[in-house]
N, C-alpha and C positions, 0 to 999 in steps of 0.2 A: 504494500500500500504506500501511498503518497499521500502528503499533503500541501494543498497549494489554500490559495487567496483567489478569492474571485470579488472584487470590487467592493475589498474589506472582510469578507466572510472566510471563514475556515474551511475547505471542503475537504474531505479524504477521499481518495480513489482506488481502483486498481493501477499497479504501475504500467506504464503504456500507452494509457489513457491520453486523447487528443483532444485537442478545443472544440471537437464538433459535440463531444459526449458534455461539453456543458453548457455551449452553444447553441442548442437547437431552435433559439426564437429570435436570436440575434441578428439582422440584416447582412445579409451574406455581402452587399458593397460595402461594409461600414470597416472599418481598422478595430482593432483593441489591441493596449499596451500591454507589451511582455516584460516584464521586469524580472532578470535572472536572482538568483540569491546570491548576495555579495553584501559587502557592507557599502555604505556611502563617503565619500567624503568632499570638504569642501572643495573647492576649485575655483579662480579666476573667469568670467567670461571673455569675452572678445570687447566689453563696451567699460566706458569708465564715465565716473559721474562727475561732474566739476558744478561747484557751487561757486556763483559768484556773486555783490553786492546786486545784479539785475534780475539775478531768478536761476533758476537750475537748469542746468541740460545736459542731454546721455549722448556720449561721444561713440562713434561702434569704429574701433579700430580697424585699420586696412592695412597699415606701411609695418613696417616690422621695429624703425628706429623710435621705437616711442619708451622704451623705459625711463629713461631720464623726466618724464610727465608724472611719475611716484616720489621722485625724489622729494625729501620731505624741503632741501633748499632751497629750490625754484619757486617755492609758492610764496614768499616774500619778495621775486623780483616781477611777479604776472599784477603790474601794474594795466590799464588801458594805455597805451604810450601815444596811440594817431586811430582816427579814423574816419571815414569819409561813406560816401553812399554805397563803394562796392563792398569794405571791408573794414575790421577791426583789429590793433594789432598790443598784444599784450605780452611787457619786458621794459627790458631788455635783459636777455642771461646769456651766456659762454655755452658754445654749442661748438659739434666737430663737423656742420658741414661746410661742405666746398660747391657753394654757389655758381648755377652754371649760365648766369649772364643768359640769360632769354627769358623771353615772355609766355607763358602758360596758360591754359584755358582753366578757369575754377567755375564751378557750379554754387550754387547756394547752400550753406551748410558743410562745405567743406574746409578742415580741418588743415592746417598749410605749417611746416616749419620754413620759415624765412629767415635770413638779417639785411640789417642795414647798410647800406655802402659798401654789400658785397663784404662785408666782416662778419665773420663767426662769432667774434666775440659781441658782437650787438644783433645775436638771433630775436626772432618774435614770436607766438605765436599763434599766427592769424588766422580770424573768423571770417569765411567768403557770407557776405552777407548780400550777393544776387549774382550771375553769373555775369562774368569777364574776363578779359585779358590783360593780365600784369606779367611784371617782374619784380616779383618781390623776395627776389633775393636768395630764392630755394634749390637743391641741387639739383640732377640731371632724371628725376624722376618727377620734378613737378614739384617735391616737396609733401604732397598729401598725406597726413598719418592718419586721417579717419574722415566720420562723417557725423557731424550731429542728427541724430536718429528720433532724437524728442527734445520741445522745448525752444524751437526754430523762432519762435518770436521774441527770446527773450535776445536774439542776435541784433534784432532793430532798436531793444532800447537801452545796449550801450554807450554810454553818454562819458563824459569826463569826470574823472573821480571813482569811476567800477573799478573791480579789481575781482580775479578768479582769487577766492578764500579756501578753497579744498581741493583737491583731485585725488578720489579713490577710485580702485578696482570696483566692480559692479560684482556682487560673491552670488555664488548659487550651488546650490546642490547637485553633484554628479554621483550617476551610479556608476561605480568601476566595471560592471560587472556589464555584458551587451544586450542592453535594452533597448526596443526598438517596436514598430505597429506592424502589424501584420494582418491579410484578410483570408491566410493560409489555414483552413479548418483541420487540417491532417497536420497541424504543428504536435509534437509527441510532448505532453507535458511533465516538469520536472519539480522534483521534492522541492517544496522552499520556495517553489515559483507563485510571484504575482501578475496577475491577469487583470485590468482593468476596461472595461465595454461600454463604460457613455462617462457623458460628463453635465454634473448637474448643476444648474442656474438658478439663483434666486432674483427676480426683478429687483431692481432698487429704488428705494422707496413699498415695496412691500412684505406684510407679515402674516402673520395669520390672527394676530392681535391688532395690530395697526397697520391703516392704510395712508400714507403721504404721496403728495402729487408733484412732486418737484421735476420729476424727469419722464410725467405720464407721457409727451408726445415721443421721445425717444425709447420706452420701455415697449411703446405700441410698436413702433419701427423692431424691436428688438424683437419680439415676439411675432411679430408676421414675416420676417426673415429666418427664423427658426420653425414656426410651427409644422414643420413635416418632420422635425425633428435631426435634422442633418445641419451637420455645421462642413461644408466642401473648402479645404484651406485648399485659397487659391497664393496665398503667400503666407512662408513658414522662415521668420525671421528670426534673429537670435533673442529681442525682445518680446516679438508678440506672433500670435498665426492670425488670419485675416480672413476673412470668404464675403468674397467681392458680387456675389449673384446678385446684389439690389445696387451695387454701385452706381452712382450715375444720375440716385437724388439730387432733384433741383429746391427740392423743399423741407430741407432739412435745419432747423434754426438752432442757434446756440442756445442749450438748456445746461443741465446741471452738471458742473465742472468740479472733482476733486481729485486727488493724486493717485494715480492706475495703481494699484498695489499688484502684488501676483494676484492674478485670479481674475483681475477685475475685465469685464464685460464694456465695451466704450461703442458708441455708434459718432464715425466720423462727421463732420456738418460742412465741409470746406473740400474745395481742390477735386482731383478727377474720381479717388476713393469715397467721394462722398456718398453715403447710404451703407459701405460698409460696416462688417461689424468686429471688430476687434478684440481676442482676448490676450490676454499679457500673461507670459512666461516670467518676468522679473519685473520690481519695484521700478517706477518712472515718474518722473514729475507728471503735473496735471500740464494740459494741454488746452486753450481759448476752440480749437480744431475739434477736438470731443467731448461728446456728452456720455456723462456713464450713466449707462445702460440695465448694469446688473454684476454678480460678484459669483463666481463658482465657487459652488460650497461642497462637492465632491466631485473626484478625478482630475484632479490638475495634475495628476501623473501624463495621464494620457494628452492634454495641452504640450507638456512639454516633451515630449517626446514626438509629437504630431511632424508629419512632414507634406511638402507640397505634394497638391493631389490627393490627401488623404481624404476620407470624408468619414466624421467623427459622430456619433449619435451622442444629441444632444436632448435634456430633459429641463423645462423651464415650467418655474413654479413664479405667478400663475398661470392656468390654461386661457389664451388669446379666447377675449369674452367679443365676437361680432358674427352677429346675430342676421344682418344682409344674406338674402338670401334662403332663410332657412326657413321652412312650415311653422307658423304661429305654433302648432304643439310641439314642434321640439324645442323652442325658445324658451317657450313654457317651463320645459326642462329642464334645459341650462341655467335659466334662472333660480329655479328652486334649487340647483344642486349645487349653486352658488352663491346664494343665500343672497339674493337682488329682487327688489319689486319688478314686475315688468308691467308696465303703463300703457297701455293698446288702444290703439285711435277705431278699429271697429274689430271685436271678436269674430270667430268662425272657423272653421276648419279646414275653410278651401283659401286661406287668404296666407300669404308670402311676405314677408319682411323687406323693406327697400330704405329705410331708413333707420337710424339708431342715436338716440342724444342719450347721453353724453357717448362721443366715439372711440372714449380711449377705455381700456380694460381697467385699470386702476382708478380713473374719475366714478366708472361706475363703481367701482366693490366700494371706494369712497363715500359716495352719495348712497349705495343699496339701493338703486334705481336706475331702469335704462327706461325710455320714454319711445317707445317706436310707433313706426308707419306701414303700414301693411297695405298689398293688394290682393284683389281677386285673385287668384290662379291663371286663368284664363288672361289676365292684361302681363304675367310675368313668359320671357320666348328663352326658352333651352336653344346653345349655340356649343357648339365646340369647334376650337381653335388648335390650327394646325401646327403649333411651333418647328416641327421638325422640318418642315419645305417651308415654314414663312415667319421665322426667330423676331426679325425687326421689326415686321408691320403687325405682329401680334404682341411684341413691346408695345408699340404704339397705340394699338387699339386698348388696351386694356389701359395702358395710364389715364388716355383721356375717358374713358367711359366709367373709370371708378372700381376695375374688373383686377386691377394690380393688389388691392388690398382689398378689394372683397368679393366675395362670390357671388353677387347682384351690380350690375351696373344700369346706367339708363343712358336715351340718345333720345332728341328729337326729330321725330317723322319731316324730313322734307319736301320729300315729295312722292308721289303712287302715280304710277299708269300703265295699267294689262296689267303683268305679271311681276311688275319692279316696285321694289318699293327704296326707294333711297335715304340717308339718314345726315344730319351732320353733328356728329359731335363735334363740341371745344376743342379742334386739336390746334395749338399755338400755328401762326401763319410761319415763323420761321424752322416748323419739323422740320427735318429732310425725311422722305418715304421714296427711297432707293425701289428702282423694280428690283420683284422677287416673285417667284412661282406664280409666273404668269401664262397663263392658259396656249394651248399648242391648237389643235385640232377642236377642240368646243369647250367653252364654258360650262362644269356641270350644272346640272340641274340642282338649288337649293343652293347654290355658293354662297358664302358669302365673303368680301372684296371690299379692298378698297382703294382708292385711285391714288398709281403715284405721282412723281416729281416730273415724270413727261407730257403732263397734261396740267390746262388751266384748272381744272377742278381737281386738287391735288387736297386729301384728306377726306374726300364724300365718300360715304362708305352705303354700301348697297347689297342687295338679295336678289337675285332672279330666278321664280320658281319654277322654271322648264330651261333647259340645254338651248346652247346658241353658237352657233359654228362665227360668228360675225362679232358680238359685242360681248364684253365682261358684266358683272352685275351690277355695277353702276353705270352703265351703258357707254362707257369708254371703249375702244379698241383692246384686243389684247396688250398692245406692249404698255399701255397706260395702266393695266390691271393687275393688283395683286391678290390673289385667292389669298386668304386667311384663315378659310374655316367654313363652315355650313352650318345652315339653320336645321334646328331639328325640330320644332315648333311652327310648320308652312300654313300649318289651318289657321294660328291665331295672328301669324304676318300678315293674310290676307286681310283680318277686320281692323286693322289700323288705320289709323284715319291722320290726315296730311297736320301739323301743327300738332301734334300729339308725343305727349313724351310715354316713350315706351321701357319696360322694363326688361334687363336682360338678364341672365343668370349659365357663368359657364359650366358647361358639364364636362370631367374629367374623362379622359380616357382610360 
């Protein structure tokens, strides 16, 4: 017999035994962390913290010459000495490079040993605070020993009179022993071994005694980014891993800011990552860029071991409360099982949910009341959306129609005539709507389309309830047409009537 750990618990087995005999419910794509039996000990990362009179920042080393950055001497000569819009430059101390007289390209955030006048003995060293071209005096590599990795604004408001006041190693925990994720079910397990298979979340701002609102529109963002329970690290850095699948929020606002600790959960509000959701591997200042999100309260094994491409089962407490979408009786039920009033504009059994005040999951458990809107059945049209031949324009239809974060969306009826019925949702005048999977030999029957960027009517989105070898479902030419998806609700497209908001709801496949 064996004994192992299975995400905290003691198991005894037969020896031999593999991960599938404990495994059997666990998501055959998801990783879980193998951690061999060994002891732990500390270790150095790759990143070092420097505290200065302006704020904190995590430096992640790159260049090899960076020891002399510990030395306990140098932190009395890291005055601010010059600085101007591209850069900061802090010293001067006695340094052994040999300056190679040329100009170099620096990015924002990069980390530089330079000197002055081409002397070693008057090194500095400089914060690239936007990208450009100098010569600041560094040797035949450019000079870069790192790159500040968190903490980038505090590089704008060095002023005269800063001074870096610490530089320590960033410490963390290593296991000696080769620990690593795996989706290998025939892995043969070993006496003393731990095995860890999801990673648990608690929202921030929520308890099960108390409820606070400080970070409700980010905790929602958090939780609609996770609720299939998959966390896909699409970047696995030495501070944090990342899964970028909502990236790309334009409506993300600065909410509640405090210092990433391990563990801690952050959804970014700035820059190209914006909507991502970030968990952190080690301690880092707080960031103006993140809003946190939530704290993992088990399996921060499996974080830190996470590599790119993995994709991590994830478990968040609370369960995302939206209610769009769903039969007045099962709201019903989530309500009670939630301990929430639900407020209903007309009872019935045949009637659909399209609206929900308060919209964030935490306002309600707060209040113990969601206030909804309900339709008939019949005014609600089932659609399914074809991501796999049409990824962009079914981004796009889903952002604008409400369908990105909920399983109800609406559009106004434009226009009907025969067999077509046309729609326009809000979709911003500057999308871009790229063709894609645009009809060859006939438009099928029940498509549904929407027009792209080679036509004047570029975001009209349409249905056409019979095949057409000549025009798309918004009655554009093929190459103007992009299929999205079909209607699967054509009896109740038919009674829609032109000026009429209709309601949608997609169905998965």
């Amino acid at each position: 017999m064996i004994s192992i750990h299975l995400d905290g618990k003691k198991m005894d087995l037969a020896k031999g035994s593999t991960l599938k005999a404990i495994l059997s419910d666990h998501p055959a794509d998801c990783a879980v962390g193998i951690i061999r039996p060994a002891t732990q000990e500390q270790r150095k990362t790759a990143n070092l913290a420097i505290s200065t009179t302006a704020g904190e920042i995590t430096v992640e080393l790159g260049g090899t010459e960076n020891r002399f950055l510990e030395s306990p001497e140098i932190i009395a000569k890291l005055a601010l000495h010059w600085g101007d819009r591209y850069a900061s430059a802090f010293g001067p101390f006695p340094s052994s490079i040999r300056p190679r007289r040329k100009p170099s390209v620096y990015e924002r955030g990069d980390v530089i040993l330079g000197c002055g006048g081409y002397e070693p003995d008057r090194s500095y060293l400089i914060f690239a605070k936007t990208r450009h071209s100098a010569d600041h005096g560094a040797d035949e590599t450019g000079g870069v020993l790192g790159k500040v990795v968190s903490g980038r604004g505090v590089l704008d408001r060095f002023t005269t009179g800063n001074r870096i006041t610490k530089i320590e190693p960033v410490v963390s925990w290593a296991d000696t022993s080769r620990s690593f994720t795996t989706t290998d079910l025939g892995l043969v397990l070993e006496d003393g071994m731990q095995v860890v298979t999801r990673v648990g979340i608690i929202a921030q701002g929520y308890s099960p005694e108390k409820i606070t609102t400080e970070a409700a529109a980010s905790v929602e963002h958090m939780l609609l980014a996770l609720q299939h329970g998959r966390f896909v690290v699409g970047r696995a850095a030495s501070a944090h891993i990342l899964d970028l699948h909502l990236a790309g929020s334009d409506d993300i606002s600065q909410e509640y800011r405090k210092p990433r600790r391990e563990g801690a959960v952050t959804v970014r509000n700035t820059g190209k990552a914006a909507g991502g959701i970030f968990i952190y591997r080690v301690d880092v200042p707080g960031s103006p860029a993140h809003n946190m999100a939530g704290q993992v309260v088990s399996g921060i094994e499996l974080v830190k071991l996470a590599k790119e491409h993995d994709i991590l089962q994830i478990s968040v407490r609370p369960e995302r409360i939206d209610l769009l979408g769903r039969p007045l009786a099962k709201a019903k039920e989530i309500a009670a099982a939630a301990g929430f009033t639900l407020k209903v504009d007309k009872d019935g059994d045949d009637r659909i949910i399209v609206s929900q005040e308060p919209g964030t999951t935490l306002d309600v458990l707060n209040e113990k009341l969601a206030t909804v809107t309900t339709a008939p059945v019949d005014k609600v049209i089932d659609i399914e959306l074809d991501d796999a031949k049409a990824p962009e324009s079914c981004a796009i239809f889903r952002r604008f129609t409400g369908l990105k974060e909920h399983d109800a969306g609406m559009m106004p009826v434009f226009f009907k005539f025969e067999d077509v019925v046309l729609f326009k949702p809000p979709i911003a005048p500057d999308t871009k709507i790229t063709p894609e999977n645009q009809p060859v030999d006939e438009s099928p029957a029940n498509a549904l389309a929407i027009t792209n960027d080679t036509r004047k009517g570029a975001g009209l989105v349409g249905v056409r309830l019979s095949a057409n070898k000549e025009f798309g479902p918004t009655s554009e030419p093929f190459e103007g047409t992009n299929i999205i998806g079909r209607v699967i609700d054509t009896e109740k497209v038919k009674k829609v009537k032109e000026r009429e908001t209709v309601y949608i709801r997609e169905v998965k496949r």
